[in-house]
VMD Tcl script that draws the C-alpha trace (Angstrom):
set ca {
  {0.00 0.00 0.00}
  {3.21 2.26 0.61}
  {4.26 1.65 -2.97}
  {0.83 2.61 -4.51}
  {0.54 5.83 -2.67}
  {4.02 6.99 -3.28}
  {3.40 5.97 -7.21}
  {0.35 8.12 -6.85}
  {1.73 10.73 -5.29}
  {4.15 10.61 -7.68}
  {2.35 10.63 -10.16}
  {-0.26 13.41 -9.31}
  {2.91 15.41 -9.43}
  {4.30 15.02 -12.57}
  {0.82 15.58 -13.54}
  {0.49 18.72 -12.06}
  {4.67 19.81 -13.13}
  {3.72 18.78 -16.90}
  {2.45 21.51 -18.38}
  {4.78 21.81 -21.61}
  {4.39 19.41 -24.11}
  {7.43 20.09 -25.72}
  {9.90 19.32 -22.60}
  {7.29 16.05 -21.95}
  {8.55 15.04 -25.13}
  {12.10 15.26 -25.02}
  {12.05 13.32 -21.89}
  {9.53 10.39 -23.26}
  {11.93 10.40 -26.34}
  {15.04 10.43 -24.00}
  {13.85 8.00 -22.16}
  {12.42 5.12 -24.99}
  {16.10 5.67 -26.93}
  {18.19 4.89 -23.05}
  {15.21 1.80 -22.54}
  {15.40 0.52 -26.27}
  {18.90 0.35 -26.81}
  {19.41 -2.68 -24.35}
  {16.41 -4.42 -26.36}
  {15.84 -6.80 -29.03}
  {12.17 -5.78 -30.86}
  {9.97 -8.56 -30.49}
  {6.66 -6.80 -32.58}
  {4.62 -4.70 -32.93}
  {0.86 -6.08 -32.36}
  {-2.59 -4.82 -31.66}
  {-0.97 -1.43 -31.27}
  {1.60 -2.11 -28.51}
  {5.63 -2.30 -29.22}
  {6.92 -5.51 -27.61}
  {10.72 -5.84 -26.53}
  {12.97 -7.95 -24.93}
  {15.90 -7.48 -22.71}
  {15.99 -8.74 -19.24}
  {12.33 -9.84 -19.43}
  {9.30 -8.82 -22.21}
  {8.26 -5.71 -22.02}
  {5.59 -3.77 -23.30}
  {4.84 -0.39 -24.63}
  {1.65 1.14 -25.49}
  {-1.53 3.89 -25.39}
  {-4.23 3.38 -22.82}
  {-6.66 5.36 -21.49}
  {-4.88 9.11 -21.94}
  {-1.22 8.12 -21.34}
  {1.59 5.74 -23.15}
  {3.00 3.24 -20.70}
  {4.81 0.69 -19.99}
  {4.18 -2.57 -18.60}
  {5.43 -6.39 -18.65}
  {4.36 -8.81 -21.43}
  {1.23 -9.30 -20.48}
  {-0.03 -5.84 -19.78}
  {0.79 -6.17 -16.02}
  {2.36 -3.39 -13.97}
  {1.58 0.26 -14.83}
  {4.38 2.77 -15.56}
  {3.68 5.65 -17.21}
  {5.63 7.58 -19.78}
  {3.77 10.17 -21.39}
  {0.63 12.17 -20.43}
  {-2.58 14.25 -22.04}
  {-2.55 11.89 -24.85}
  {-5.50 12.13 -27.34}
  {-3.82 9.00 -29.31}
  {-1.18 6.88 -30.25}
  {-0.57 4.85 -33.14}
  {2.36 2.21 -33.63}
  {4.09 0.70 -36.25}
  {6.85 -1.19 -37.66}
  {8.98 -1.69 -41.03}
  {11.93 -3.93 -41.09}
  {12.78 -2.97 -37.93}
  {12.20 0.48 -37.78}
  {9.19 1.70 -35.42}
  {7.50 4.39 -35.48}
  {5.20 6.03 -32.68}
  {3.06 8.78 -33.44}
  {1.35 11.06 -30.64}
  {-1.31 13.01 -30.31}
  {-1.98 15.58 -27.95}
  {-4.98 16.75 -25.82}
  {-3.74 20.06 -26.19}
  {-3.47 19.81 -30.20}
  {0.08 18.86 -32.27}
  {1.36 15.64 -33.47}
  {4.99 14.12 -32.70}
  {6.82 10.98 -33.95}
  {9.38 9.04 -32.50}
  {11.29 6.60 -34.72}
  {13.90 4.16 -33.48}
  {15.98 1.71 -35.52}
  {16.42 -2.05 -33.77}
  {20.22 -3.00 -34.71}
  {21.33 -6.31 -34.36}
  {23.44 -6.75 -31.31}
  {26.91 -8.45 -31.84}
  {28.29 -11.00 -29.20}
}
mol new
graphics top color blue
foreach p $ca { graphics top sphere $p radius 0.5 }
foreach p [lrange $ca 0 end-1] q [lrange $ca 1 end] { graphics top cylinder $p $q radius 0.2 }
display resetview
């Protein structure tokens, strides 16, 4: 119960810091490119990017945020707030994530899976 009232204190107050889109972006796109780069793409399914690293992981739009969660949709961490949508795809490798926000504007985040030597 101490861990789900910190998270929600927590995140009330990112909530209530975000106010800029822009520097919400930089961060969610900081972030995905440090999480990704340890990962091995999986797919891309039902609109949710799946990776693998330590364990499956999965990214994805719900309700008005993109999070994160295990394989199965367990756990709740999220990345990115005031969504109005998300759409994901993928081309040999390549996946793209388009956002669209509450407040109006578009972004895309593209990253590149690499094969990993050794």
């Amino acid at each position: 119960m101490v861990i789900f009232a910190l998270t929600k204190f927590l995140r009330t107050q990112f909530i209530f810091q975000s106010s800029n889109t822009d520097t919400d972006w930089q961060i969610f796109c900081e972030q995905m490119r440090a999480e990704l780069q340890e990962d091995k793409l999986i797919k891309v399914e039902d609109n949710f990017l799946y990776v693998s690293g330590d364990k499956t992981i999965r990214y994805g739009f719900m309700g008005s945020d993109f999070r994160k969660t295990d394989g199965q949709g367990k756990g709740y961490q999220p990345m990115l707030y005031h969504l109005q949508s998300a759409k994901i795809s993928e081309n040999d490798k390549l996946v793209k994530i388009t956002v669209n926000f509450q407040k109006g504007g578009t972004r895309e985040f593209l990253y590149l899976f690499l094969e990993k030597n050794g």
